[in-house]
C-alpha positions as CSV (number, residue, x, y, z in Angstrom):
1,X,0.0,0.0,0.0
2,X,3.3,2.1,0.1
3,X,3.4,4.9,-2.6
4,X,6.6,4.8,-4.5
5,X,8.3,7.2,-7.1
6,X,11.2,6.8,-9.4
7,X,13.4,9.7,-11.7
8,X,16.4,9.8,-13.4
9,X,16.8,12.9,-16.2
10,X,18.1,16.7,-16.1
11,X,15.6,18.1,-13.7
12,X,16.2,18.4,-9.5
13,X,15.2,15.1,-8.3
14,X,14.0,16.0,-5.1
15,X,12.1,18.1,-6.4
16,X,9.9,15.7,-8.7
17,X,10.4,13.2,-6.1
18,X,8.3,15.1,-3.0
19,X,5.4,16.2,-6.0
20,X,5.0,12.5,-6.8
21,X,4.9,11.5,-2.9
22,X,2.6,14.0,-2.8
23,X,0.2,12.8,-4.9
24,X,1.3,9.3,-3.4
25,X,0.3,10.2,-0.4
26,X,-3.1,8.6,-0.6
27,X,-1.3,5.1,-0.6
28,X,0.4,5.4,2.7
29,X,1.0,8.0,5.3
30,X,3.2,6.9,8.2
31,X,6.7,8.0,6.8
32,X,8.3,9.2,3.5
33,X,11.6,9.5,2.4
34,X,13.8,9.9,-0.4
35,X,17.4,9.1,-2.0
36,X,19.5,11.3,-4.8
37,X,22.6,10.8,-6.6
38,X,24.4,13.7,-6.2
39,X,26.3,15.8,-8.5
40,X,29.1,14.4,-5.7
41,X,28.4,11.0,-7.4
42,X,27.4,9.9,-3.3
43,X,24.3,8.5,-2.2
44,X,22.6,11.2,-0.1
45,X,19.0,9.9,1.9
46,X,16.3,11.9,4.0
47,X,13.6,10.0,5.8
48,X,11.1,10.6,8.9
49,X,8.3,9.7,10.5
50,X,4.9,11.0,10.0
51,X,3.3,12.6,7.1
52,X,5.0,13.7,4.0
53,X,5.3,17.5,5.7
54,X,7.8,16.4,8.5
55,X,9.8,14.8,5.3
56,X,9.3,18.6,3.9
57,X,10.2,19.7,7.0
58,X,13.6,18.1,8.0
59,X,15.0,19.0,3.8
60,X,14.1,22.8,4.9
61,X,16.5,22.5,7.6
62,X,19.0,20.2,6.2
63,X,18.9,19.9,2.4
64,X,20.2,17.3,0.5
65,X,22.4,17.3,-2.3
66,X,20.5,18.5,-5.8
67,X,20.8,15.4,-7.6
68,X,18.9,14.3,-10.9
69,X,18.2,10.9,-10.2
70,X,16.4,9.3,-7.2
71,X,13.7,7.6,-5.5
72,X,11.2,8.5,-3.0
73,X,8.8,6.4,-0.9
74,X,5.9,7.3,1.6
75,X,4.7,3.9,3.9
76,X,2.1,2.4,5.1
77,X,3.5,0.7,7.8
78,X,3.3,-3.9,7.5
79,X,6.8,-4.6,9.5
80,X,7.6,-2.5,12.2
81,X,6.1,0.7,13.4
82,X,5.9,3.8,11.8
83,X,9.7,5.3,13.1
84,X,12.2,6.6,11.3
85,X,14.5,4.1,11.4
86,X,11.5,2.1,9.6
87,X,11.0,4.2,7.0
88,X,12.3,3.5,3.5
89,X,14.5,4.0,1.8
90,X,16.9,1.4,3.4
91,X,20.6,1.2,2.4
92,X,23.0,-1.8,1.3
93,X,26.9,-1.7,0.3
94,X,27.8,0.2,2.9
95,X,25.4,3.0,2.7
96,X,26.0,3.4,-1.7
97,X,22.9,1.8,-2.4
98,X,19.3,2.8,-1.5
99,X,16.2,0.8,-2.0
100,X,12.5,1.0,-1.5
101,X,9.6,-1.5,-1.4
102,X,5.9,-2.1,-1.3
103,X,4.3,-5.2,-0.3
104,X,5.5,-7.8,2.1
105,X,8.0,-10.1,1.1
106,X,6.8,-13.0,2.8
107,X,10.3,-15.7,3.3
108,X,12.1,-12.4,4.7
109,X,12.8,-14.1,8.0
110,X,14.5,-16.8,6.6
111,X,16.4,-14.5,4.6
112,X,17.2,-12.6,7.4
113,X,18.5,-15.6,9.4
114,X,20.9,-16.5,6.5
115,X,22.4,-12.7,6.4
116,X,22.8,-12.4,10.5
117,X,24.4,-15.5,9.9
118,X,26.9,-14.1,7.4
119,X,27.7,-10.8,10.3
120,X,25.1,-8.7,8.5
121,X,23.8,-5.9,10.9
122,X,20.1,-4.2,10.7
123,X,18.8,-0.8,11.9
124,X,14.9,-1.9,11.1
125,X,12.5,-3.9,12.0
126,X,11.4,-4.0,8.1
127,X,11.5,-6.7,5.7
128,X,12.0,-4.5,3.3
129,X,15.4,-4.1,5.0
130,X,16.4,-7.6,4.1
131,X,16.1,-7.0,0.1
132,X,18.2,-4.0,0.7
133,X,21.3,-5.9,2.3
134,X,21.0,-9.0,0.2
135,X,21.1,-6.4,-2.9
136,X,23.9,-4.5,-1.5
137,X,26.2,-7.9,-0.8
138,X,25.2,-8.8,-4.7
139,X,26.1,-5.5,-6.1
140,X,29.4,-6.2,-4.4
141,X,30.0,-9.2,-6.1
142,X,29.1,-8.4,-9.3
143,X,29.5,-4.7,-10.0
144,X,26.3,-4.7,-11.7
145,X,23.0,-3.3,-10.8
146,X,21.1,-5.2,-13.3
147,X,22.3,-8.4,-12.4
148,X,22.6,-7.8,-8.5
149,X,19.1,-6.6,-8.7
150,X,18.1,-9.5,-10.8
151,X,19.6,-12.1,-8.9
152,X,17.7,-10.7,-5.3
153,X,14.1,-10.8,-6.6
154,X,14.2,-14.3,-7.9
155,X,15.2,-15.3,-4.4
156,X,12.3,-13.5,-2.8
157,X,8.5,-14.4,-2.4
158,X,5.7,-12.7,-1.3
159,X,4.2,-9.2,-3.3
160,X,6.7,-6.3,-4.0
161,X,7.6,-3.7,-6.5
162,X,10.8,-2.4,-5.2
163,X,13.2,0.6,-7.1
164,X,16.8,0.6,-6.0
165,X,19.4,2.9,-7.3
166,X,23.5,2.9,-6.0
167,X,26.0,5.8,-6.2
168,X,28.1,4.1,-8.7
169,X,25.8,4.0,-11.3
170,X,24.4,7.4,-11.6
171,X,21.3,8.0,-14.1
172,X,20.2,4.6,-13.6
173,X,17.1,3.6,-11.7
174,X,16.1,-0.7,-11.3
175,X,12.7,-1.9,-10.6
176,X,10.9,-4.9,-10.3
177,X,7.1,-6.1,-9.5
178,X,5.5,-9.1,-8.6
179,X,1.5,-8.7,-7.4
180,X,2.4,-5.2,-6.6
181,X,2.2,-2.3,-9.2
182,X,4.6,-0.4,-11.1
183,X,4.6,1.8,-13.9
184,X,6.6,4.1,-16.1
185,X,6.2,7.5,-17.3
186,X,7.8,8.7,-21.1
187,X,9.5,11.7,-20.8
188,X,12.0,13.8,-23.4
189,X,15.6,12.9,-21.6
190,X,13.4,11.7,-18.4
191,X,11.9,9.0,-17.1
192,X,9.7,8.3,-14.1
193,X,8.9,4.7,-12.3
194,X,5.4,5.1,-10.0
195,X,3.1,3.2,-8.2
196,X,0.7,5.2,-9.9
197,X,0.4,7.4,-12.9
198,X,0.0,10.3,-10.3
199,X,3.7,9.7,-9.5
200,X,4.5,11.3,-13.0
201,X,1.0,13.1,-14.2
202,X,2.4,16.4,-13.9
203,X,5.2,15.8,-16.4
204,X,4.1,13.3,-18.8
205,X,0.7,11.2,-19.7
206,X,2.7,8.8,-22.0
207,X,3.0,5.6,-19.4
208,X,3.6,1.9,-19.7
209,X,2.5,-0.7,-17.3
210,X,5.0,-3.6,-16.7
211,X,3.8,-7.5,-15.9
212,X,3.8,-9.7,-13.4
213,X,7.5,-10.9,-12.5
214,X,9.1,-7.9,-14.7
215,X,11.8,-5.7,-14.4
216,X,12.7,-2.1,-15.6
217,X,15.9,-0.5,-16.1
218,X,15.5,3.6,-16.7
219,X,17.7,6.0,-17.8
220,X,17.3,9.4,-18.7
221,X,17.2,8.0,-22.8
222,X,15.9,4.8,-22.2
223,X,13.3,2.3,-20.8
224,X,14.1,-1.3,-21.2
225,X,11.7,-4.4,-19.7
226,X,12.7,-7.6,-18.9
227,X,11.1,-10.6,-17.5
228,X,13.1,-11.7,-14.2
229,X,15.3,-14.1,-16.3
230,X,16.6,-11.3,-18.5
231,X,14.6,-11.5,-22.0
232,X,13.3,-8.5,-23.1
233,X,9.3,-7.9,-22.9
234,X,7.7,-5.9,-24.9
235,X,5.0,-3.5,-23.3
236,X,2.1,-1.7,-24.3
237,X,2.5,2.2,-24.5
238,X,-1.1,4.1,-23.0
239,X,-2.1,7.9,-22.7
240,X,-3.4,8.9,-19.0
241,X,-6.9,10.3,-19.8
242,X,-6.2,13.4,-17.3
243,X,-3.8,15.6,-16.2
244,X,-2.2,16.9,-13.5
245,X,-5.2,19.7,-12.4
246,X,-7.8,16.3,-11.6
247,X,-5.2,15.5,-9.2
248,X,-4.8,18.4,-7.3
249,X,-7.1,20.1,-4.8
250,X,-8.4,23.3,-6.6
251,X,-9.2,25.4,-4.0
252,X,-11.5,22.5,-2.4
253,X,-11.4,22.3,1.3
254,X,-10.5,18.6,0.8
255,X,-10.0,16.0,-1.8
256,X,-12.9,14.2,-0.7
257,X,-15.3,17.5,-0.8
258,X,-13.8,17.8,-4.2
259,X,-14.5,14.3,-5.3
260,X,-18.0,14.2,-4.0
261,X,-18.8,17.2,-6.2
262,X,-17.7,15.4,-9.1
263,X,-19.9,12.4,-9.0
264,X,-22.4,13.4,-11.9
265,X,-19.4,13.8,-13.8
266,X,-18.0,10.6,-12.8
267,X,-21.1,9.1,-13.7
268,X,-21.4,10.9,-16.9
269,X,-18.1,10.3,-18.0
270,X,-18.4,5.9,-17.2
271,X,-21.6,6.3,-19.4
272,X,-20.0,8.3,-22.3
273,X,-19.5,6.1,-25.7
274,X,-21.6,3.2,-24.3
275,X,-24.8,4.4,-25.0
276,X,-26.3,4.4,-28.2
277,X,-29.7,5.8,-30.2
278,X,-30.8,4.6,-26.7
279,X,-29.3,1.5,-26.0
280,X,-26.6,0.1,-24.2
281,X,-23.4,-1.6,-25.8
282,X,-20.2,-1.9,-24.2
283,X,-17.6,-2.5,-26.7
284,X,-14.7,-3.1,-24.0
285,X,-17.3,-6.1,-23.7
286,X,-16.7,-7.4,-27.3
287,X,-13.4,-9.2,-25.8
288,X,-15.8,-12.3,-24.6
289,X,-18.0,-12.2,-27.3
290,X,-21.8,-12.5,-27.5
291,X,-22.2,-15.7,-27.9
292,X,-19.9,-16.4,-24.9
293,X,-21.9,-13.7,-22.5
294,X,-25.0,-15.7,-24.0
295,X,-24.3,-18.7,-22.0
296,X,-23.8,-17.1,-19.2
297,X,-25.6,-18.7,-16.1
298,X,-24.1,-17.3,-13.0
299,X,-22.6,-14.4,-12.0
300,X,-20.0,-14.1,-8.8
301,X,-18.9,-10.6,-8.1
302,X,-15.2,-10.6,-6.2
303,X,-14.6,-7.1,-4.5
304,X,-13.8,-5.6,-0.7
305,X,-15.1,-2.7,0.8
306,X,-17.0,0.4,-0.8
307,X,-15.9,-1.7,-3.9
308,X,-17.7,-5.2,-2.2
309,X,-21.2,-2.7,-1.5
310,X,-21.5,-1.7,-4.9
311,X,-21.4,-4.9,-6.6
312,X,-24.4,-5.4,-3.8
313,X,-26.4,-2.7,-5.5
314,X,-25.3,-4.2,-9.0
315,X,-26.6,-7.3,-8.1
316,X,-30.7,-6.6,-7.7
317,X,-30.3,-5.1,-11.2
318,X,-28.0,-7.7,-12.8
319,X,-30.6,-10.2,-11.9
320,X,-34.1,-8.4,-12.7
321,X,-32.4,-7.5,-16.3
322,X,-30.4,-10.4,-17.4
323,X,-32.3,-12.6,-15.4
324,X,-28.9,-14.7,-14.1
325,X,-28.2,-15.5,-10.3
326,X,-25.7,-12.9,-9.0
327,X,-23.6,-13.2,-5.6
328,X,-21.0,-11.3,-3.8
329,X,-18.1,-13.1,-2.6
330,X,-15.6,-11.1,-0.8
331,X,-12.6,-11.4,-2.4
332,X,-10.3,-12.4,0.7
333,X,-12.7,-14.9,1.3
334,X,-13.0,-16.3,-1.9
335,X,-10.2,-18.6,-2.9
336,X,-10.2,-19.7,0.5
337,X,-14.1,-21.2,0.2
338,X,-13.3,-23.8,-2.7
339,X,-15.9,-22.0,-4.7
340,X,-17.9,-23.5,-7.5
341,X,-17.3,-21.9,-10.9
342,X,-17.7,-22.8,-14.2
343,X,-16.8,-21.9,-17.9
344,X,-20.5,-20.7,-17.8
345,X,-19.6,-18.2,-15.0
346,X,-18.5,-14.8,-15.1
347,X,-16.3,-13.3,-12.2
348,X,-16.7,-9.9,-12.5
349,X,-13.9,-8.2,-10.2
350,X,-14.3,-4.2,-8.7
351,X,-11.6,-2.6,-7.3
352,X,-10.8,1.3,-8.1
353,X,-7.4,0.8,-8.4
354,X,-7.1,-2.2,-10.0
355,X,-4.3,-3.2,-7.5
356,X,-6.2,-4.3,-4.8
357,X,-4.2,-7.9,-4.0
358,X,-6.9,-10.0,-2.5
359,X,-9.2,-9.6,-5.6
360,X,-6.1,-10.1,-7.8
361,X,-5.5,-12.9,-6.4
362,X,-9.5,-14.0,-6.7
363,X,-9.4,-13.2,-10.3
364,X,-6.2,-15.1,-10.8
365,X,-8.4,-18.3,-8.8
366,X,-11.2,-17.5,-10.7
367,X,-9.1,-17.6,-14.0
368,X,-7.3,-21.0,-13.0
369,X,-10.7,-22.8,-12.2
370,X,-12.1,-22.1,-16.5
371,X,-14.2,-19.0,-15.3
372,X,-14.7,-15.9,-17.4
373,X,-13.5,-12.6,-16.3
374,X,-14.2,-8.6,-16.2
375,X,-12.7,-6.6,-15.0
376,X,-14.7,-2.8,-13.5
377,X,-11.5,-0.7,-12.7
378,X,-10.8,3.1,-13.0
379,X,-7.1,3.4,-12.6
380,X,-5.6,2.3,-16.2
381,X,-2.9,0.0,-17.1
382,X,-3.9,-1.6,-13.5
383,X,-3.2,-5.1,-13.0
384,X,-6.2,-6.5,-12.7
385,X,-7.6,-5.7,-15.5
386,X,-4.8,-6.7,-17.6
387,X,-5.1,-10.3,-16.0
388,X,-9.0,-10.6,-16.8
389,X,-10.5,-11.4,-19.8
390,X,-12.1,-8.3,-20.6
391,X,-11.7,-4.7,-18.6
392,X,-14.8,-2.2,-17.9
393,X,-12.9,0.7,-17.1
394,X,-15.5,4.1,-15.1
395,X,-13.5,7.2,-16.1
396,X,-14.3,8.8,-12.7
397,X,-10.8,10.2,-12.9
398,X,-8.5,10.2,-10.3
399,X,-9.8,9.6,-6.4
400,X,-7.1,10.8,-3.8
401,X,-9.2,11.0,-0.4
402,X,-8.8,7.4,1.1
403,X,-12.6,6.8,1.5
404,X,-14.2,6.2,-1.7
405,X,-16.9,8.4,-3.1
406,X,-17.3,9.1,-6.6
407,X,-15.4,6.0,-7.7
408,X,-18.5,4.0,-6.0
409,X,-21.3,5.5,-7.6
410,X,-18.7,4.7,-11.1
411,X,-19.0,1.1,-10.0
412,X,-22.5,1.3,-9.8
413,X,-23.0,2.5,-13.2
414,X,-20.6,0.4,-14.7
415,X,-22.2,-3.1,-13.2
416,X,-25.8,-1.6,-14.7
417,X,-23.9,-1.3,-17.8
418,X,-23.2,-4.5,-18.0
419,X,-26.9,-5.3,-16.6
420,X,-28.3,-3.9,-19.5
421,X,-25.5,-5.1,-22.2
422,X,-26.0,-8.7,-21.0
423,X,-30.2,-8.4,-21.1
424,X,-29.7,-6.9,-24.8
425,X,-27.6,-9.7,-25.7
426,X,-29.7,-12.5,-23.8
427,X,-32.8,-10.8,-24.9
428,X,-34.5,-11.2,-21.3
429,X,-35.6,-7.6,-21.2
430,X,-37.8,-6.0,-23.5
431,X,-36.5,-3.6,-25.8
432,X,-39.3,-0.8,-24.5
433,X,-37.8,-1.4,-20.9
434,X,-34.8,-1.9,-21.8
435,X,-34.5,2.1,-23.3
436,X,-36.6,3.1,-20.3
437,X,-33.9,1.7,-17.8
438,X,-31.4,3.5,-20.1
439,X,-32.9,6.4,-20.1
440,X,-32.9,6.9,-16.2
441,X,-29.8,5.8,-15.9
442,X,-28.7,8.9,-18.5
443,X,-30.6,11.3,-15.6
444,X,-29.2,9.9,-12.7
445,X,-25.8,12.8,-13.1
446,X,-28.4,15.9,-12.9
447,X,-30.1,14.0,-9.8
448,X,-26.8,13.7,-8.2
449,X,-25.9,17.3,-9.0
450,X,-29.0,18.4,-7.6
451,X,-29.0,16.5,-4.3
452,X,-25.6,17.7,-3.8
453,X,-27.9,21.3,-2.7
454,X,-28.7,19.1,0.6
455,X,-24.8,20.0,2.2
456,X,-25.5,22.8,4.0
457,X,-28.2,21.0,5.6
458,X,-26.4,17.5,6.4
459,X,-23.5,19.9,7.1
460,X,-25.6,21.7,10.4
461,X,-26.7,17.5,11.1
462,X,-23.3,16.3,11.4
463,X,-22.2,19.8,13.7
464,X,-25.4,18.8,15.9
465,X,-24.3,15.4,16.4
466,X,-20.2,16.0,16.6
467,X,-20.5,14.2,19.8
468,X,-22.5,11.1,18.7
469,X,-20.8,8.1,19.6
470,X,-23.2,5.4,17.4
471,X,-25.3,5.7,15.1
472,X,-27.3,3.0,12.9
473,X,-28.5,3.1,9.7
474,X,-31.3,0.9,7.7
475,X,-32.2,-0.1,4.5
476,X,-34.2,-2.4,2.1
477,X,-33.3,-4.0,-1.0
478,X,-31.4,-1.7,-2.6
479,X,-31.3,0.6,0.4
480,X,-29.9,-2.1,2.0
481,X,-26.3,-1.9,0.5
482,X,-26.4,1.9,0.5
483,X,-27.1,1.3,4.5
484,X,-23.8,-0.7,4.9
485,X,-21.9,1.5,3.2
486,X,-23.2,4.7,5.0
487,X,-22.0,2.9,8.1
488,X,-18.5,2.5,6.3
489,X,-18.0,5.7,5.9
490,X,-18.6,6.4,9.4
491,X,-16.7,4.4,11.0
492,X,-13.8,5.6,8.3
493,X,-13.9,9.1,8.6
494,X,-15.2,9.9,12.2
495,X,-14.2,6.6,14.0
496,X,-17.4,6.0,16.1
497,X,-19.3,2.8,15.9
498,X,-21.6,2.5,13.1
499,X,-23.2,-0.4,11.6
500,X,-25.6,-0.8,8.7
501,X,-28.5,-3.0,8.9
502,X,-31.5,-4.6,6.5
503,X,-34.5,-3.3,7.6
504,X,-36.1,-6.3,7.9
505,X,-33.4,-7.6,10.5
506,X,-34.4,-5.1,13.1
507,X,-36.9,-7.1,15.3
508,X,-34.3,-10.4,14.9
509,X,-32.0,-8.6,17.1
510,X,-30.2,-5.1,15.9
511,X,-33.4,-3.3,17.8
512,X,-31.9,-3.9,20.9
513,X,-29.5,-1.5,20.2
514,X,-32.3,1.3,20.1
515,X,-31.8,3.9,22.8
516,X,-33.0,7.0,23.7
517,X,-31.7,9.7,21.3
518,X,-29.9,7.1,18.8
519,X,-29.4,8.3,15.5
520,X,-30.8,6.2,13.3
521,X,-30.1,6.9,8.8
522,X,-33.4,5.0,7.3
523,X,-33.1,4.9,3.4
524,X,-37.1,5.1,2.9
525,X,-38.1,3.2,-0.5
526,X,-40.1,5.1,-2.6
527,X,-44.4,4.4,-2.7
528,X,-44.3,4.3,-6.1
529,X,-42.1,1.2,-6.7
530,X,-43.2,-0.8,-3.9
531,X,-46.3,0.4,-1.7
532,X,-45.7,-2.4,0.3
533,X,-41.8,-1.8,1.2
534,X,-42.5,1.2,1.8
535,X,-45.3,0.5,4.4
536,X,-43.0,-1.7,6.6
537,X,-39.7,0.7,6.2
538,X,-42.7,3.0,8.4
539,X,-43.5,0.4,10.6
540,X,-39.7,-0.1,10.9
541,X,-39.5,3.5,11.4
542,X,-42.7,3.6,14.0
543,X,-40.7,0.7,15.7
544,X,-37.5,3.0,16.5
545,X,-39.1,5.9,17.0
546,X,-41.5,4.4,20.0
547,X,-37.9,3.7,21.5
548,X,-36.6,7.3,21.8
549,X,-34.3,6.8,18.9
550,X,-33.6,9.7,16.6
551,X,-34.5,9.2,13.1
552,X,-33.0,10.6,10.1
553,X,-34.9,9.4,6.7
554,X,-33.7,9.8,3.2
555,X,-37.0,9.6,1.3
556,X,-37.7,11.2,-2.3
557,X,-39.4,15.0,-2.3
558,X,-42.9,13.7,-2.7
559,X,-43.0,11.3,0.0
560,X,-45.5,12.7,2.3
561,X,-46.2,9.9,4.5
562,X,-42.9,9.7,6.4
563,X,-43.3,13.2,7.6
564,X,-45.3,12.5,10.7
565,X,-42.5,9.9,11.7
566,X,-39.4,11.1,11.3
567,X,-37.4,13.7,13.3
568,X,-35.4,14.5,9.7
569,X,-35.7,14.1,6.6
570,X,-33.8,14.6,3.8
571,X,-35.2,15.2,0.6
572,X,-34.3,13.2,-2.6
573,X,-35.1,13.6,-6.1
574,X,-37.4,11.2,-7.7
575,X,-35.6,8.2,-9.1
576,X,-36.4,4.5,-10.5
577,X,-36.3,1.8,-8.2
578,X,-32.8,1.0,-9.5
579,X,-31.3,4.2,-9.1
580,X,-32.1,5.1,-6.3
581,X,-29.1,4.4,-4.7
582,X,-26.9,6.3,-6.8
583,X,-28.6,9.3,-5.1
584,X,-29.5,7.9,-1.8
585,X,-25.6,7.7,-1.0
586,X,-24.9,11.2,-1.0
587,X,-26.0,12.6,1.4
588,X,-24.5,9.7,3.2
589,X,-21.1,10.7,2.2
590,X,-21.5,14.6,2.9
591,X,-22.6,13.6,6.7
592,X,-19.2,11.2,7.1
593,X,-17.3,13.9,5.7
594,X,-18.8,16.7,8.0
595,X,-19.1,15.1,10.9
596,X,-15.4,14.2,11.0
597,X,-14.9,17.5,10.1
598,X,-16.6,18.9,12.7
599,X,-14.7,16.5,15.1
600,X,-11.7,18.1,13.8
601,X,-9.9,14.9,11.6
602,X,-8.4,14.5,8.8
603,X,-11.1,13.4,6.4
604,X,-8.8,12.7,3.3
605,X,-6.3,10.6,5.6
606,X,-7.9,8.7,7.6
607,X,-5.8,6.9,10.8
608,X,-4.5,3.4,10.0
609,X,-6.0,3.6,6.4
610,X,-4.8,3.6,3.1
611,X,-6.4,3.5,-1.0
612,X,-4.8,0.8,-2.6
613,X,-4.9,-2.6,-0.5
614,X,-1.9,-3.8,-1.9
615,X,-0.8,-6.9,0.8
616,X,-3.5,-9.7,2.0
């Protein structure tokens, strides 16, 4: 989950280093440091503890040398606390070569054992540590980067991308990936390595994304990939679809405020070019074929999270559309659960980075037991989609604050997509419906847009209740999801207990929770789809409200009847049954956000929390 960054070329690399930790910062926030070349031809190296400012902090009062090639790293901390002696990067040969990791190499204590057995000395308590000494005692044997660098990762096992540069071989940058991301930015007599595109967005969008077990050598003139045995790889070139302004804040309070006002635009922008004269087709979907999605008889969606909750929503659509049995399997649980899949079964995979290891690791199962995969992603030139059989990328653009906003209600629109592409192709939903469903679903960005108006509102709410320490929300059917994930954010962002309920479960235990003055979120089903779901989400209301709880309902602007029973409520526009949710959600998010606002926390950096779950 550790962000890392890479450059050798003619500019200051500490410079381009801290602007790429920067935007890095999302991955992991315990430590940062960095490593230069200097003009000296020595190894210089600043490190510390704590957010990337205290890394800002220490080269303001004692600057490094103004090398132009480097590395920088900023953790989220696996082996050993976040200290300063743990913080990458860690050194080998005698303090000339510097190297940084993400992942966990997982045989490091053998390793270890073998070099403390040899006189090796550590400082950490990292394993990271361990590829950094074995590299530096290979470098000394062979005099060669390239070869000490590919010696030390066939040796280890586990998931890493590490970089490594040493003082003796200025302008030259090594990495190497295995279930951990890398990738490289193009520039003119520069190069960049990343563990995103963010790394290098703000000088180049020309990027390539290496394989599993591949390794890159960079120089300012040249990029060459190899597989770990040495033979070169080719790689597919790609253009970043934005630039370095999406990344930044823009005058936004917060990332997350930022990202929750582009949600019609990240729906808009996953819908653009696959709709058509009022249909849906997907051509990222032609990879499978029609005939193949045809005989499609089960779905299994693999995901974790925000990512896990919307292929929840996806899945009462999937299944009224294209009429095939969907579940959700979380994807750390699913290799581990023997599962039944089939040639006839599609494992559709969610994860906004495309990086996320446990559903990489699903999709890798899923791939292994004759299963057909896709791949709903929003990070390109991710692994994940690369290693499924066809890729469904959201164009949300990029989402820095930790907890996930408009990169949910992307995966939302994307698994209705492919709802409504596989009931075109299976021809289980009349045409007629199938253009109405289309049609609301092309409405649902100025519904967001104008239920964002509700903030100030939600914003007094969550100063109110600053001092809440539970609240509960509820939800059925497709309320149900939105519930959990309301409760997510929550506990996220504000770090009080919250737990999301069906509505339904509330007499089989959850109402013993009710207490006087509870805050209780009820996502109120509209009349118009379902009288009758509607009529027990007001018993279920009634119910909570005769026990002094405090009830909060979401219900659309012409609901009338929950008036008389709730103590708030927040008005929604009108929406079909489906999409619903997609609107539901955001007032959800804004009361997270402002309530840990209001309790004074960091709402894009959460504690202990990081985007990209890059280690099981």
């Amino acid at each position: 989950m550790c962000g890392i960054v890479g450059y050798v070329g003619n500019r200051e690399a500490v410079g381009v280093l801290l602007g790429g930790l920067k935007r890095l910062e999302y991955r992991g926030y315990d430590s940062a440091g960095v490593a230069v070349i200097g003009p000296d031809a020595a190894l210089h190296t600043a490190k510390k503890a704590g957010k990337l400012a205290m890394l800002r902090n220490e080269l303001a009062e004692h600057p490094i040398a103004a090398g132009v090639t480097g590395i920088g790293h900023t953790r989220w901390a696996t082996h050993g606390g976040p200290t300063d002696v743990n913080a990458h990067p860690h050194l080998g040969d005698e303090g000339k070569l510097a190297l940084i990791h993400n992942g966990i190499i997982e045989n490091f204590a053998d390793l270890k054992n073998e070099l403390l057995a040899q006189g090796v000395e550590f400082d950490s308590e990292t394993d990271s540590e361990v590829a950094a000494k074995l590299l530096g005692l290979e470098y000394a044997r062979t005099k060669d980067l390239r070869a000490a660098f590919r010696a030390v990762v066939g040796r280890l096992t586990g998931a890493f991308t590490l970089l490594a540069v040493h003082q003796d071989e200025p302008g030259v940058v090594v990495g190497a990936r295995r279930n951990s991301p890398l990738v490289i930015g193009l520039g003119e007599g520069e190069n960049f390595l990343g563990s995103d595109v963010a790394a290098f967005i703000e000088y180049t969008r020309q990027a390539l994304a290496i394989g599993q077990d591949q390794m890159v050598v960079i120089t300012p003139d040249s990029v060459t990939v190899t597989d770990f045995d040495g033979n070169v790889v080719e790689v597919e070139p790609f253009e970043v679809q934005w630039d370095a302004s999406a990344a930044d804040k823009g005058g936004w309070s917060s990332f997350m405020l930022k990202e929750i006002t582009e949600e019609p635009d990240a729906v808009a922008n996953t819908l653009r070019e696959r709709l058509h004269d009022g249909d849906v087709v997907v051509p990222e979907l032609e990879a499978l074929g029609d005939d193949i999605l045809a005989g499609i008889d089960r779905i299994t969606v693999v995901a974790a999270g925000t990512a896990a909750y919307a292929g929840l929503v996806g899945t009462y659509a999937i299944e009224a559309w294209a009429r095939v049995p969907v579940d959700v399997q979380l994807a750390h649980e699913f290799r581990y659960r023997d599962p039944i899949v089939t040639p006839t079964t599609l494992v559709v995979s969610i994860s906004q980075s495309g990086e996320t290891m446990d559903t990489l690791m699903a999709v890798k199962h899923a791939r292994e037991l004759g299963a057909k995969t896709v791949s709903i992603c929003n990070t390109q030139g991710a692994t994940i989609p690369r290693e499924s059989d066809a890729a469904l990328y959201t164009h949300a653009g990029p989402e820095v604050a930790v907890a996930s906003t408009k990169a949910f209600v992307a995966q939302i629109t994307a698994l209705y997509l492919l709802g409504l592409h596989l009931a075109r192709i299976k021809k289980t939903l009349p045409t007629g419906e199938r253009r109405a469903m289309v049609a609301e679903l092309e409405a649902v960005p100025a519904k967001i847009q104008k239920t964002l108006a509700v903030h100030d509102r939600v914003r007094q709410l969550a100063h109110w209740m600053a001092d809440t320490r539970s609240v509960l929300f509820l939800g059925r059917h497709v309320g149900y999801p939105i519930a959990l994930e309301g409760a997510l954010k929550l506990k996220e962002l504000a770090y009080i207990h919250a737990e999301g309920f069906a509505a339904g479960e509330l007499k089989h235990g959850p109402i013993a929770l009710i207490e006087p003055g509870l805050p209780v979120f009820v996502i109120v089903p509209s009349p118009r789809h379902s009288e009758e779901m509607h009529r027990k989400v007001i018993s279920n209301i009634q119910e909570i409200r005769a026990r002094g709880a405090r009830v909060i309902a979401l219900a659309e602007q012409a609901d009338a009847a929950v008036l008389p029973f709730a103590d708030e409520v927040i008005a929604l526009p009108l929406a079909g049954k489906f999409f619903e949710p997609l609107i539901g959600v955001i007032p959800l998010q804004i009361f997270a956000m402002e309530l840990a606002a209001a309790k004074g926390l960091d709402v894009d950096q959460p504690r202990n929390l990081a985007k990209s779950v890059t280690v099981e």
